[in-house]
C-alpha positions as CSV (number, residue, x, y, z in Angstrom):
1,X,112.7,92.6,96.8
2,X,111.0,95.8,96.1
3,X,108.3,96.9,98.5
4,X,108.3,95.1,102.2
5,X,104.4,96.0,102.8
6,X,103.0,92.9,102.4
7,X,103.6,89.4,103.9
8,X,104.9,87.3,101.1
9,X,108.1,89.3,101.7
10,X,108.5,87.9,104.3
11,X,107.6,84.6,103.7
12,X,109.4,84.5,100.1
13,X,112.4,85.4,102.1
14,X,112.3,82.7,104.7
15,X,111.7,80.0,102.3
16,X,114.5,81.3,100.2
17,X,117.1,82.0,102.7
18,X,116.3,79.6,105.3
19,X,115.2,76.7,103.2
20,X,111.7,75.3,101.8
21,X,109.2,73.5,104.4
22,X,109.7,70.1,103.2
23,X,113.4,69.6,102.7
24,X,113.0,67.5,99.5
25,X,112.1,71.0,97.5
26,X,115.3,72.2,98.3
27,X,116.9,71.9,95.3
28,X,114.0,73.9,93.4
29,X,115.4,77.1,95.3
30,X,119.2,76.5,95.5
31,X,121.6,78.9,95.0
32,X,118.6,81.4,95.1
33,X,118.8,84.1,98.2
34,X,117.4,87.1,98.8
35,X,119.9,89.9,98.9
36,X,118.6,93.7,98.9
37,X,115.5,94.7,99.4
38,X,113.9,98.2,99.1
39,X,111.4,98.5,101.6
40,X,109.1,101.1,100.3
41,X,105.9,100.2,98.7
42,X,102.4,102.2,99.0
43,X,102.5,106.1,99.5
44,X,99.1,105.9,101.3
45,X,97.3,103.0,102.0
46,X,97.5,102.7,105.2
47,X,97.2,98.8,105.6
48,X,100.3,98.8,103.5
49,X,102.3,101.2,104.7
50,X,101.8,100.1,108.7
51,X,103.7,97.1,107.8
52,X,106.6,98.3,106.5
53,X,109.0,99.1,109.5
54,X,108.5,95.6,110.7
55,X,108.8,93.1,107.6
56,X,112.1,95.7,107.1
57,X,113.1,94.4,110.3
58,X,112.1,90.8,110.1
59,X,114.0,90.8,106.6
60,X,116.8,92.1,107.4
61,X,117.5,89.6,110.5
62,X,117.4,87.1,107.5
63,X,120.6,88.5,106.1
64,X,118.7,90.9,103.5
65,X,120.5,94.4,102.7
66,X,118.2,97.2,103.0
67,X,118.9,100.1,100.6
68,X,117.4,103.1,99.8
69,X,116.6,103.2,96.3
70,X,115.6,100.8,92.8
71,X,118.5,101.5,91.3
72,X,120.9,101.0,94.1
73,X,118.6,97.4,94.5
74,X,118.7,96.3,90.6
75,X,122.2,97.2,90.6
76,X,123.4,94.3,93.4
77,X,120.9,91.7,91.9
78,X,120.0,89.2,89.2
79,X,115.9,89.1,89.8
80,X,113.7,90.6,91.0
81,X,110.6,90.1,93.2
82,X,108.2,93.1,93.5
83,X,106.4,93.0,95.9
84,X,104.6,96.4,97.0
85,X,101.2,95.7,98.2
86,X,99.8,98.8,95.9
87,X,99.5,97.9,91.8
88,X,99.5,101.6,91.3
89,X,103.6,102.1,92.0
90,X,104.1,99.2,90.1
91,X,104.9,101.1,86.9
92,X,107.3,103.8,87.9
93,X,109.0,100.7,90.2
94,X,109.0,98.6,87.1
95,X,111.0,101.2,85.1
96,X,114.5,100.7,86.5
97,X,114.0,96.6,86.1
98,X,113.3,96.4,82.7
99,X,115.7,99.4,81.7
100,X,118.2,96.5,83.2
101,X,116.4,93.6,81.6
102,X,116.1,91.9,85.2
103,X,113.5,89.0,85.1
104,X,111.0,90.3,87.5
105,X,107.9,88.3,89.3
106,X,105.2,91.3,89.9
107,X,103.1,90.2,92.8
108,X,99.1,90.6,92.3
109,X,97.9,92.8,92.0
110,X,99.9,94.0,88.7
111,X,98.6,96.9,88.5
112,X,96.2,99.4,89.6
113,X,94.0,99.9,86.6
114,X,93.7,97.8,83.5
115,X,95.5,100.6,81.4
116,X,98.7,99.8,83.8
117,X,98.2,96.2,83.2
118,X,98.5,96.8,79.4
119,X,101.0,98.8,79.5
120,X,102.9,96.6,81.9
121,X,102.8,93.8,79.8
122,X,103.8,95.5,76.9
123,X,106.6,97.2,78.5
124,X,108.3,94.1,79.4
125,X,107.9,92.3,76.0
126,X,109.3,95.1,74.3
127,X,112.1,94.9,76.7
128,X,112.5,91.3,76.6
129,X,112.6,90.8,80.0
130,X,110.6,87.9,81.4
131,X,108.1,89.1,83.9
132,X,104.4,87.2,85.4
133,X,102.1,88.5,88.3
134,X,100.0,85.4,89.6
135,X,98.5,85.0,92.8
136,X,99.6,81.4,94.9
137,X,96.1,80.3,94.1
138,X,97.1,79.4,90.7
139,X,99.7,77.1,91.4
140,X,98.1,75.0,93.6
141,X,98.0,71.1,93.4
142,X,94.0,70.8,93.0
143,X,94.0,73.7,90.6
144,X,96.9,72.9,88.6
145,X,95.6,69.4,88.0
146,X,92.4,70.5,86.6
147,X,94.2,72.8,84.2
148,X,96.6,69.7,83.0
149,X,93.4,68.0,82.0
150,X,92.4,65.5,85.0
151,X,88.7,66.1,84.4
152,X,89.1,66.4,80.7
153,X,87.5,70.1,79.4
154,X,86.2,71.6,82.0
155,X,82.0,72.4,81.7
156,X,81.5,74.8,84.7
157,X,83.6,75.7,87.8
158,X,82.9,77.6,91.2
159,X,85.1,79.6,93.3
160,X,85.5,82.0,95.8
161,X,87.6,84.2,98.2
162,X,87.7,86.8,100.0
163,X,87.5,90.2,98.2
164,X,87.8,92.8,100.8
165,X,87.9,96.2,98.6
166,X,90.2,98.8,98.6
167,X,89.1,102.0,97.1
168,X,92.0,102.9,95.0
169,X,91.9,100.0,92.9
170,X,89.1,97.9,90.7
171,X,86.9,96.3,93.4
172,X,88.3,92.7,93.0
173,X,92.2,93.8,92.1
174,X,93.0,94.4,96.2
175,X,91.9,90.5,97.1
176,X,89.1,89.5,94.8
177,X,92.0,88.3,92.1
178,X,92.5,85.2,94.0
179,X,88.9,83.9,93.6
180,X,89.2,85.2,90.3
181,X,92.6,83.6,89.6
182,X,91.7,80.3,90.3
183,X,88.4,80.5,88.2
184,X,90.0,81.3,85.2
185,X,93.0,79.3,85.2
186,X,91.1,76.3,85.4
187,X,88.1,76.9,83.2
188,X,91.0,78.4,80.3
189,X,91.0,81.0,78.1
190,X,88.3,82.4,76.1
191,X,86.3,84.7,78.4
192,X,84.0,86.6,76.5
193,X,82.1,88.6,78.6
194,X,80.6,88.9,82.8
195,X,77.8,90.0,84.2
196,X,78.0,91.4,87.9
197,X,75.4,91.2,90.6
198,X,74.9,90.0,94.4
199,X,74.1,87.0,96.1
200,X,71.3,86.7,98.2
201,X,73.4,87.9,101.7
202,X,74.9,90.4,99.6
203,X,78.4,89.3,98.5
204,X,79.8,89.9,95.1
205,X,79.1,87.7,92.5
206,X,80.3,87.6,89.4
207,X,79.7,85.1,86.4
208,X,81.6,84.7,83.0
209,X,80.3,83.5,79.6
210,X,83.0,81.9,77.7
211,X,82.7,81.9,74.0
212,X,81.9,78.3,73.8
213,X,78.8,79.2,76.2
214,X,80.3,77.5,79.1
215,X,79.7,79.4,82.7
216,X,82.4,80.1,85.6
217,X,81.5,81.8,88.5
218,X,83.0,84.0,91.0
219,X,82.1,84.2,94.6
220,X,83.2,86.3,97.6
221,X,83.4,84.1,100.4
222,X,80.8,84.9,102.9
223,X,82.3,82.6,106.0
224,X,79.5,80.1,105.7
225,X,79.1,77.7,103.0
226,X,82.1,80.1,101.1
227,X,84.1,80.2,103.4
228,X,87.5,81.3,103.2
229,X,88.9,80.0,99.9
230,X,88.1,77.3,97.4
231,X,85.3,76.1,94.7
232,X,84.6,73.2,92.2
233,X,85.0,72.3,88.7
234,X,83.1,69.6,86.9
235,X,84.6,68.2,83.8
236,X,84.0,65.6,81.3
237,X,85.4,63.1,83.4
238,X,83.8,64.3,86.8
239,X,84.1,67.0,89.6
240,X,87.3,67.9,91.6
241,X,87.7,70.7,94.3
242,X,89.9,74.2,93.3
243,X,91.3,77.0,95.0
244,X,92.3,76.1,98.0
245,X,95.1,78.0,100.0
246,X,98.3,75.7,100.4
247,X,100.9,79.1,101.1
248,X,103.4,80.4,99.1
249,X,106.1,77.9,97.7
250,X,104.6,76.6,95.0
251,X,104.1,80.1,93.7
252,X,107.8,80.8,94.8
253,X,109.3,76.9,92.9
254,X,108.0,78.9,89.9
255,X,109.2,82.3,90.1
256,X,112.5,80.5,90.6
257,X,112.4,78.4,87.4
258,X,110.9,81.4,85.7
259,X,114.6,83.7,86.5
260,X,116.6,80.4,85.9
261,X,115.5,79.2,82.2
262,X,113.8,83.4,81.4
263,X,110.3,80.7,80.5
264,X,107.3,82.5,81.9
265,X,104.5,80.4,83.2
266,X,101.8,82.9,82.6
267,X,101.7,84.4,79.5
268,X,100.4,88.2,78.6
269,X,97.2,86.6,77.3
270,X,96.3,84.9,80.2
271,X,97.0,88.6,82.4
272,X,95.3,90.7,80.4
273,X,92.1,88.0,80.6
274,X,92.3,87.5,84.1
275,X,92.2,91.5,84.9
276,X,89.9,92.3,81.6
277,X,87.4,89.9,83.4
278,X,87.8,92.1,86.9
279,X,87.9,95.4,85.0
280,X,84.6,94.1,83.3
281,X,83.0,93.0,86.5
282,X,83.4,96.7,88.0
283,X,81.8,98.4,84.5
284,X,79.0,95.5,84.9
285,X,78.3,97.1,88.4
286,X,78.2,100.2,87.1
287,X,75.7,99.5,84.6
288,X,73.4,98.2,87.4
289,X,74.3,94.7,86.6
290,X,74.5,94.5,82.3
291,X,76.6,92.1,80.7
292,X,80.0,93.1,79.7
293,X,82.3,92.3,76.9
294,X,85.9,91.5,78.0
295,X,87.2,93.2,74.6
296,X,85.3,96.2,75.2
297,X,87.2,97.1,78.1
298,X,90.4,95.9,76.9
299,X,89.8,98.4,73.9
300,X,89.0,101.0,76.3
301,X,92.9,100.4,78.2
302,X,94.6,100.1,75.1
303,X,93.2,103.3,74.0
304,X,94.4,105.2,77.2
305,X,97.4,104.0,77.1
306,X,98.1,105.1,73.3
307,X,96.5,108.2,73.9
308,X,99.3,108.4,76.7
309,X,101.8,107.7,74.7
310,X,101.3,109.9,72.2
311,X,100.4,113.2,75.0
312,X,103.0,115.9,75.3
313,X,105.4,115.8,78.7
314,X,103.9,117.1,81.6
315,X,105.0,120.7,82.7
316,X,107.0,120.8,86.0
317,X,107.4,123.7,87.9
């Protein structure tokens, strides 16, 4: 594990060294233990860093060896997880996993800007090295069954979550994403553009126009009627509750199968779509609430990171 700032550390840790909840899951995690761990995720965000003294402590009571650097981790492992709360030090963490072509799960959010995201995702097919950020929200039982096809297409769906904002990112990167995740995992690819405003408490709200003019909105939860997390779809074939919170291991059963058979369950596509669509949302809010292409800001990332590429090495002193 890279990064012990954040709770599904821990918990990936417990479930992986101690055993699954429900014993028949077992065998979706043998053989699979945690081993090193690098405990240093954000440099400043203080939410993040607070944590990190006791999941290092709680981790390593679970037989985890703490070391002091990525290298020194990738070097003593065959995956990875990384976990670091802040998607801004996912890149420079990322560079000694792929340089080693670990399989590594990226915990949300990916990155800290949609530039990162791209280049990310590009990295690691380059590299050939098998690598998906998801939040648990996607591969939960309600959600996953609409996206198999158990109301047929899906016509509209409704979500929310909790989207508490943290400055350094986009605002729906920090929590937003899991709302956000679920939303577009089961209404499927082919956003085409969002249009940002408020609800009538004043919550965000956020609703996509897919290119066959079908509608999927985004809600922060607002601890009434939204409470916590969850939503609807409505399909050909009827309507079906999504995006409810059921913990970690389903998430965790395919991060597994993901470093065993190197088959990655969420493809580039569906990353960049999912964090185009929250990258739009924040340049729909700055335009006092316009509608917002998904492939304008896509082109916008993919141009900074070229433009990146191509710049001459910073001076040092």
């Amino acid at each position: 594990i890279i990064g012990l700032d954040t709770s599904h550390a821990l918990a990936f840790t417990r479930t992986l060294n101690e055993g699954p909840k429900n014993p028949e899951d077992a065998p979706k995690v043998a053989g699979v233990r945690v081993v090193a761990a690098y405990p240093r995720g954000s440099r400043d965000i203080e939410s993040s860093t607070k944590r990190v003294p006791e999941y290092t402590e709680k981790v390593a009571a679970l037989g985890v060896e703490i070391v002091d650097s990525v290298e020194a981790l990738v070097s003593r492992v065959d995956a990875v997880l990384l976990e670091s709360n802040d998607g801004r030090v996912h890149w420079e963490q990322l560079q000694p996993v792929l340089k080693a072509g670990k399989p590594v799960f990226v915990d949300k959010p990916i990155a800290g800007s949609l530039a990162d995201t791209v280049r990310i995702l590009e990295a690691a097919r380059l590299a050939k090295v098998p690598l998906f950020c998801s939040s648990s929200l996607r591969f939960t039982a309600g959600t996953q069954a609409v996206a198999r096809g158990s109301l047929g297409k899906v016509l509209r769906a409704e979500t929310h979550s909790p989207a508490t904002i943290e400055p350094s990112h986009p605002d729906l990167f920090w929590y937003g994403v899991h709302g956000c995740e679920s939303l577009l995992t089961v209404m499927g690819p082919g956003c085409r553009s969002v249009r940002r405003s408020t609800t009538s408490s004043g919550e965000i709200e956020v609703v996509g126009t897919w290119a066959d003019a079908r509608k999927g909105t985004f809600r922060q939860e607002n601890g009434k009627d939204r409470k916590g997390y969850g939503g609807f779809a409505v399909g050909e074939k009827g309507e079906a509750p999504v995006g409810a919170y059921e913990g970690y291991d389903a998430l965790l059963f395919a991060i597994v199968d993901m470093f065993r058979s190197g088959r990655v369950p969420v493809s580039e596509q569906e990353t960049l779509d999912l964090y185009a669509f929250m990258e739009a949302a924040d340049e729909s809010k700055r335009r006092g609430g316009t509608e917002v292409e998904l492939s304008e800001v896509l082109a916008k990332a993919r141009a900074e990171v070229a433009a990146a590429s191509k710049a001459p090495p910073a001076k040092t002193k």
